[in-house]
C-alpha positions in Angstrom: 0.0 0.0 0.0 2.8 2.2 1.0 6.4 2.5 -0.2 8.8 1.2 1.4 10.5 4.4 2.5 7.0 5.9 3.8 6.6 6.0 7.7 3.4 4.7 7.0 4.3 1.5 6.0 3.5 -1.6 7.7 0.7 0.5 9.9 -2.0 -2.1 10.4 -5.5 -1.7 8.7 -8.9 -1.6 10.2 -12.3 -2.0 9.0 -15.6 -0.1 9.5 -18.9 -1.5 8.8 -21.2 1.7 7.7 -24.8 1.3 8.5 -25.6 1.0 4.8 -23.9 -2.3 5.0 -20.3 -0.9 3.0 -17.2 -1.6 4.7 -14.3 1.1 4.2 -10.9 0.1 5.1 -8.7 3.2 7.3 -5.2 3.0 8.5 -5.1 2.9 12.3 -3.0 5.4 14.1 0.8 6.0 13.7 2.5 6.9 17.2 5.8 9.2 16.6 8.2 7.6 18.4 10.3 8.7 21.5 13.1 10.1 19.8 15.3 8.9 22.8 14.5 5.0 22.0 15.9 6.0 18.7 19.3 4.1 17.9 21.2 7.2 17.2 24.2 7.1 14.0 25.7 10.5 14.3 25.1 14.3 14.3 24.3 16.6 11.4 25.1 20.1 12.1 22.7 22.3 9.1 24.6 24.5 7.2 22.7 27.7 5.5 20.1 26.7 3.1 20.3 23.2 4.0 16.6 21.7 3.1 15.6 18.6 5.3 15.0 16.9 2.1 18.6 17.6 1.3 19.8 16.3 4.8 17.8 12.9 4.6 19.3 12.5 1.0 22.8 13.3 2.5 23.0 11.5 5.6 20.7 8.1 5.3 20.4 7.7 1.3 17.0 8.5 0.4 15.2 12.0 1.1 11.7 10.6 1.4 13.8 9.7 4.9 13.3 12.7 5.9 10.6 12.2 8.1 12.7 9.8 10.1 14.9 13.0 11.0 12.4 15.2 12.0 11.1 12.0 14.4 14.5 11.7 16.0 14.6 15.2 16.6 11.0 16.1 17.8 9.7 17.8 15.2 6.1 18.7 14.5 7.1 21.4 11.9 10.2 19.9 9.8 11.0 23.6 8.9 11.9 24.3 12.6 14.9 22.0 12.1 17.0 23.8 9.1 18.4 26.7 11.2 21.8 27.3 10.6 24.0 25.8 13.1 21.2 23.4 14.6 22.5 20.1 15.5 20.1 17.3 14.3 20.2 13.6 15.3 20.6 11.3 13.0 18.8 7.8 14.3 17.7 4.4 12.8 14.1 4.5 12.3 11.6 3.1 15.3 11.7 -0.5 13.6 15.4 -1.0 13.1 17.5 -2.7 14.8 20.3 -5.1 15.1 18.8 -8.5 13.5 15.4 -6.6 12.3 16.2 -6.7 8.6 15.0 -3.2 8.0 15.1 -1.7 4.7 15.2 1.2 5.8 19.2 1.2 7.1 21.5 3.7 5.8 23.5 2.5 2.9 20.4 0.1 1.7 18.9 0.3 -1.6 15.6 1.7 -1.9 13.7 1.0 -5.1 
């Protein structure tokens, strides 16, 4: 349903029966993780006119990733996190792990 770089992916499904009879299918919620259970890789100082996009492409391979900075660092607004001279962690996403098999490891190819 989702790619495999969305933070979306692997969220379960649920179902709704409507009282017309149709059932629609949602995906349940997604809980950001605490950023401090976060296996964290390095830092990334940004550097003027740094985009997050940018970053994510830079430091873990893909910048659809990008999301998985602005969970490691708290962010509700992923704007708040490209001032100049702001020191950003750098983390394996919530579902990585040694022995986990993530695709989503730095250095992996993502299709």
């Amino acid at each position: 349903m989702f790619a495999i770089t969305s933070r979306y992916r692997g969220l379960p499904t649920a179902n709704l029966r409507l009282p017309d009879g149709r059932t629609v299918s949602y995906l349940r919620r997604r809980f950001v993780p605490h950023p401090e259970a976060l296996a964290q890789l390095r830092e990334h100082v940004v550097r003027p006119g740094e985009r997050l996009d940018g970053i994510a492409f830079a430091e873990l391979g893909d910048a659809e990733l990008a999301w998985q900075i602005a969970d490691a660092n708290r962010a509700v607004d992923p704007d708040e996190l490209v001032v100049p001279g702001r020191r950003l962690r750098i983390t394996l996403p919530a579902a990585a792990g040694p022995g986990t098999g993530s695709p989503l490891l730095p250095g992996a190819v993502h299709g």
